[in-house]
C-alpha positions as CSV (number, residue, x, y, z in Angstrom):
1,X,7.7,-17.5,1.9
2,X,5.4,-15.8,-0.9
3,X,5.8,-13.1,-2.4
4,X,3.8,-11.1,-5.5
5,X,5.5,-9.1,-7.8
6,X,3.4,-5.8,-8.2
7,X,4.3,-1.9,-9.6
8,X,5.5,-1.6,-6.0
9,X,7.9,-4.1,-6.4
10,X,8.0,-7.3,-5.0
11,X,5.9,-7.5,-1.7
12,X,6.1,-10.3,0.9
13,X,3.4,-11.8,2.7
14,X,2.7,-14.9,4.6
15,X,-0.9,-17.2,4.6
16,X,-2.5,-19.2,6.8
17,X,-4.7,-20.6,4.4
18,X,-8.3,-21.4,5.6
19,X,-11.5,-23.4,4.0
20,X,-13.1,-22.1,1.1
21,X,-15.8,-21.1,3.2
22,X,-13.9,-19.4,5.6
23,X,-13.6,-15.6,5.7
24,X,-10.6,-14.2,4.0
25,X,-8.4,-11.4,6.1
26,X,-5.8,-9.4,5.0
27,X,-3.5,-7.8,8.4
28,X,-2.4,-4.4,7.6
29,X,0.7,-2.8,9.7
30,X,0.7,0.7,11.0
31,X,3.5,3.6,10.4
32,X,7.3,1.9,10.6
33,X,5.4,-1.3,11.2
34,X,5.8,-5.0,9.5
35,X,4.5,-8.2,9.7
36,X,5.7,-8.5,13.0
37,X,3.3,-6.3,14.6
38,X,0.6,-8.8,14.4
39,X,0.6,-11.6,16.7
40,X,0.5,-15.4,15.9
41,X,-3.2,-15.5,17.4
42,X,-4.4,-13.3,14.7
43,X,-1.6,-14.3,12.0
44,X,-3.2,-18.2,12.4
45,X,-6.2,-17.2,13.2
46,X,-8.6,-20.4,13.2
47,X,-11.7,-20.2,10.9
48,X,-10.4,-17.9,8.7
49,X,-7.9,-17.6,5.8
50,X,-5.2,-15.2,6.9
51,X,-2.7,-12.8,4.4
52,X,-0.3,-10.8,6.4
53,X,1.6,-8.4,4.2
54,X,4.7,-6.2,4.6
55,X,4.0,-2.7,3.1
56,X,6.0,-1.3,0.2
57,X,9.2,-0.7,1.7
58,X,8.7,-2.5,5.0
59,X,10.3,-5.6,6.0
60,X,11.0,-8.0,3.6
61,X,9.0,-6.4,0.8
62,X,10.6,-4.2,-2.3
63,X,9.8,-0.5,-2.9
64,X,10.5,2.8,-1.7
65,X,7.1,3.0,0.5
66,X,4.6,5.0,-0.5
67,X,3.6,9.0,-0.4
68,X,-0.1,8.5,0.7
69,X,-2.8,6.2,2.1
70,X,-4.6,5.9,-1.2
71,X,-1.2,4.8,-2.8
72,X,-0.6,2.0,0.1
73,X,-4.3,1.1,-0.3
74,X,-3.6,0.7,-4.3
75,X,-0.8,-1.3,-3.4
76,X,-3.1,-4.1,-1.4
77,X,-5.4,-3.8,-4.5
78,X,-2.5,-4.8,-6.5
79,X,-1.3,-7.4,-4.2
80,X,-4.4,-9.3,-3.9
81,X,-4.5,-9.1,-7.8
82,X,-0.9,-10.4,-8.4
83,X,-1.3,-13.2,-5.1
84,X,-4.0,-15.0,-7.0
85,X,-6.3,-14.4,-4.2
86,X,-9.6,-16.0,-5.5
87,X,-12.1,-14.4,-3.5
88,X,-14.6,-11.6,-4.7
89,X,-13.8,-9.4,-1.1
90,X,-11.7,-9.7,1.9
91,X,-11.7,-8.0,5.3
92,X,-9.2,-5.6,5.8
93,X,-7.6,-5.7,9.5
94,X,-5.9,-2.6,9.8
95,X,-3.6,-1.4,12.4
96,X,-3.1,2.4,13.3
97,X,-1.7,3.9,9.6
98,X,-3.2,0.1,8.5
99,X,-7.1,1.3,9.7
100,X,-6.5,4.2,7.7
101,X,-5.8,2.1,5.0
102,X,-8.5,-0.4,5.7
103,X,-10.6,2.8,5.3
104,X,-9.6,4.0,2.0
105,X,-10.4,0.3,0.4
106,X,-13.6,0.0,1.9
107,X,-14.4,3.9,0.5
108,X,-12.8,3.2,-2.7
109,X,-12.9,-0.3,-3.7
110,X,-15.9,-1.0,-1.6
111,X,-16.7,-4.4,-4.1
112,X,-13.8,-6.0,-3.1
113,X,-14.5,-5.0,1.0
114,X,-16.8,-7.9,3.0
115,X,-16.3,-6.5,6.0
116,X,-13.5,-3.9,8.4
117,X,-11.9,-4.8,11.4
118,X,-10.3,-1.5,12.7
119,X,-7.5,-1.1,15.2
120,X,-6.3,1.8,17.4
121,X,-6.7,4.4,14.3
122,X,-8.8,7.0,13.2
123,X,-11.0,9.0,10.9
124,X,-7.8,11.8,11.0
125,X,-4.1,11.2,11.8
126,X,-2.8,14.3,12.5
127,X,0.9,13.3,13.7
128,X,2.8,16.4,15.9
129,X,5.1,18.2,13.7
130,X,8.0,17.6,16.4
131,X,7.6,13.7,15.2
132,X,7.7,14.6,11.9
133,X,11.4,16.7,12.1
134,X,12.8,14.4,14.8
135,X,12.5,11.5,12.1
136,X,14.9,13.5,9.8
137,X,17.1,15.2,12.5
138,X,17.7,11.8,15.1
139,X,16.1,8.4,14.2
140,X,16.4,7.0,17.5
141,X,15.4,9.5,19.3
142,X,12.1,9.5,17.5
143,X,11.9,6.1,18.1
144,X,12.5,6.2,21.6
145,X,9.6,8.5,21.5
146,X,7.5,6.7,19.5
147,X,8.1,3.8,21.8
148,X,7.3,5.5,24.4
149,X,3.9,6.8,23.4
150,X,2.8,3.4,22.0
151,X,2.8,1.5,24.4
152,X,0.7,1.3,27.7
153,X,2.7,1.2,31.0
154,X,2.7,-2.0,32.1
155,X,3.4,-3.8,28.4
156,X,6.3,-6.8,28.5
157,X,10.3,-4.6,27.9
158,X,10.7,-7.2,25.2
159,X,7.9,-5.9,23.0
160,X,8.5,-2.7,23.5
161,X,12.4,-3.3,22.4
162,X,10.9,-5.2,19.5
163,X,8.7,-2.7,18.3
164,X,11.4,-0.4,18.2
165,X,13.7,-2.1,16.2
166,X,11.4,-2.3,13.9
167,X,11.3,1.3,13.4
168,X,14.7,1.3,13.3
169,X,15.1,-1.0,10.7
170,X,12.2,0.4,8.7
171,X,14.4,3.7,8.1
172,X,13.9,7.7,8.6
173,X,13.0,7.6,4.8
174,X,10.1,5.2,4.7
175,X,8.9,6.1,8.4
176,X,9.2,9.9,7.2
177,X,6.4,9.3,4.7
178,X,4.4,7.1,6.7
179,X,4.1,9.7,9.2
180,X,3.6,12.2,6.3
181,X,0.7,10.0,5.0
182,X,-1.0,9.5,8.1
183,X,-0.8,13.5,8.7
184,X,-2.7,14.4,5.9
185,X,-5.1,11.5,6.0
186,X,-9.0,12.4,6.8
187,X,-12.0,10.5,5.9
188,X,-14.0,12.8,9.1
189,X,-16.8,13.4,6.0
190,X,-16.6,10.5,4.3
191,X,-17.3,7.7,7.5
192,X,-21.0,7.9,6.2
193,X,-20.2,6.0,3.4
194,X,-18.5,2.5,4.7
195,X,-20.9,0.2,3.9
196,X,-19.1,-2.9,5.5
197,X,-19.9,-4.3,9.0
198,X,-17.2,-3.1,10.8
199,X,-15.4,-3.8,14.0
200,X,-13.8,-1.2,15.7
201,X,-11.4,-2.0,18.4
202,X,-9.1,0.7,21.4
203,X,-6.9,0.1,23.9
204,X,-8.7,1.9,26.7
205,X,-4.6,3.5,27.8
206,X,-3.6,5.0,24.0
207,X,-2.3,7.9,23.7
208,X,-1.7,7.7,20.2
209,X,-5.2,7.1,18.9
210,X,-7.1,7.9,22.5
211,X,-10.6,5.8,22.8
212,X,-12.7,9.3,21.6
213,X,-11.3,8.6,18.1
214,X,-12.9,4.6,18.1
215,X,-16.3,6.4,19.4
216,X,-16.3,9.0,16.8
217,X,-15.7,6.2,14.4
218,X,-18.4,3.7,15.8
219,X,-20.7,6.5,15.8
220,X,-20.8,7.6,12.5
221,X,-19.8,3.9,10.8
222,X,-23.3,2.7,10.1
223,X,-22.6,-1.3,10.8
224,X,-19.8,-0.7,13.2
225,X,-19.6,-2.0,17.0
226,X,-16.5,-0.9,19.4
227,X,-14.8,-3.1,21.6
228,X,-12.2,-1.5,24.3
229,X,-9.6,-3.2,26.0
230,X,-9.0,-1.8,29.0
231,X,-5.6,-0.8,29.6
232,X,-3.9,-1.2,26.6
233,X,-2.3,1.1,24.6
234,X,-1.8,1.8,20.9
235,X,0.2,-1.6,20.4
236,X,-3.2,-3.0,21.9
237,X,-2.9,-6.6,20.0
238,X,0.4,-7.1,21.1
239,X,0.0,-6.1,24.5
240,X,-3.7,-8.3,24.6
241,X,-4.1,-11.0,21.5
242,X,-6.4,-13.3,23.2
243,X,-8.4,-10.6,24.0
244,X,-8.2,-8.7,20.5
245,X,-8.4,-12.3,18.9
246,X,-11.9,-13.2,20.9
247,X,-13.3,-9.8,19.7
248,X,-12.0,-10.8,16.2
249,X,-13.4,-14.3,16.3
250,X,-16.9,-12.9,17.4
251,X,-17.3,-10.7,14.5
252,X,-16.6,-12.8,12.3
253,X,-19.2,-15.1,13.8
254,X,-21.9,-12.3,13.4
């Protein structure tokens, strides 16, 4: 499996490698996330060529993590560089803590953005300062909660016990700042100028990112359209991937 050494350290990634025609995406994890919190239908996503990375400091990649959004969004800068990837612009798929991410590029780098697929995040990120000591005082407690919030009712035991190992084995230190990041995090004034066709999609049951954050995005996001999935929760293409993968697919069609 790749990986591309950057001032992060080394970061991991795996490609499903399209046509040179195709659309290029890059899958961006939330908070405590990884790879593994993107599904195989959007991982091998037919028509397109697919990157999907493990932050600084998450899963197999290198690094202590990093302190803010605009340093993890510096860090995708710096892995396309070192990858090789030959393309002018990619589209960001962002995930939670990922959209916020997605965001930053398309604000800051917006030559290298062709378009913004964002899911289950938001313009601001506040995270409740209970989260935010219980990740320093009892890791798996916080977990359990995170769990708990992130997932809709009905959603499969096995993902849920999935998703919280990976927080587990992400660490109190790296989901600390990524929690940290997020809370300070707010592009609310600045949504006026993404550019990029964007596609906004919500689990119609999270209580993480509830559906008014995707509207206040779609609304102000001048190319944007907003797909809900009704009832799913924050982990929304985990718990539906044909469903998130069709609205995917038919974006990138438009």
């Amino acid at each position: 499996m790749p990986y591309a050494k950057t001032s992060q350290g080394k970061l991991f990634y795996t490609l499903s490698q399209g046509s040179a025609a195709e659309p290029t995406l890059v899958l961006i994890h939330g908070a405590g996330g990884s790879r593994l919190h993107w599904p195989a239908e959007l991982r091998r996503l037919p028509g397109a060529t697919v990157y999907t990375i493990d932050l600084p400091g998450h899963g197999r990649s290198e690094g202590p993590g990093c302190s803010s959004i605009e340093e993890y969004a510096r860090a995708i800068t710096d892995l396309l560089d070192a990858a090789g990837i030959n393309v002018p612009t990619v589209i960001p798929v962002g995930h939670s803590m990922g959209g916020a991410i997605g965001m930053t590029l398309a604000l800051d780098f917006p030559d290298r953005v062709a378009g913004l697929v964002l899911i289950a995040t938001g313009a601001k990120l506040r995270v409740a300062p209970a989260i935010l000591a219980g990740i320093q005082s009892d890791l798996e407690a916080s977990a359990d909660l995170i769990t708990q919030y992130a997932w809709a009712s009905q959603a499969p035991s096995h993902l849920m016990d999935a998703g919280r190992q990976v927080i587990l084995e992400t660490g109190a230190d790296v989901l600390l700042q990524d929690f940290t990041a997020c809370d300070h995090f707010d592009v609310m004034e600045r949504l006026g100028d993404i550019h990029a066709p964007t596609l906004i999609v919500a689990g119609s049951a999270d209580q993480l990112t509830p559906v008014k954050y995707a509207h206040f995005l779609a609304e102000r996001i001048a190319q944007a359209r907003l797909v809900t999935i009704a009832e799913a929760g924050h982990m929304v293409m985990l718990e539906q991937p044909t469903k998130v993968e069709k609205a995917v697919r038919a974006f990138l069609n438009t």
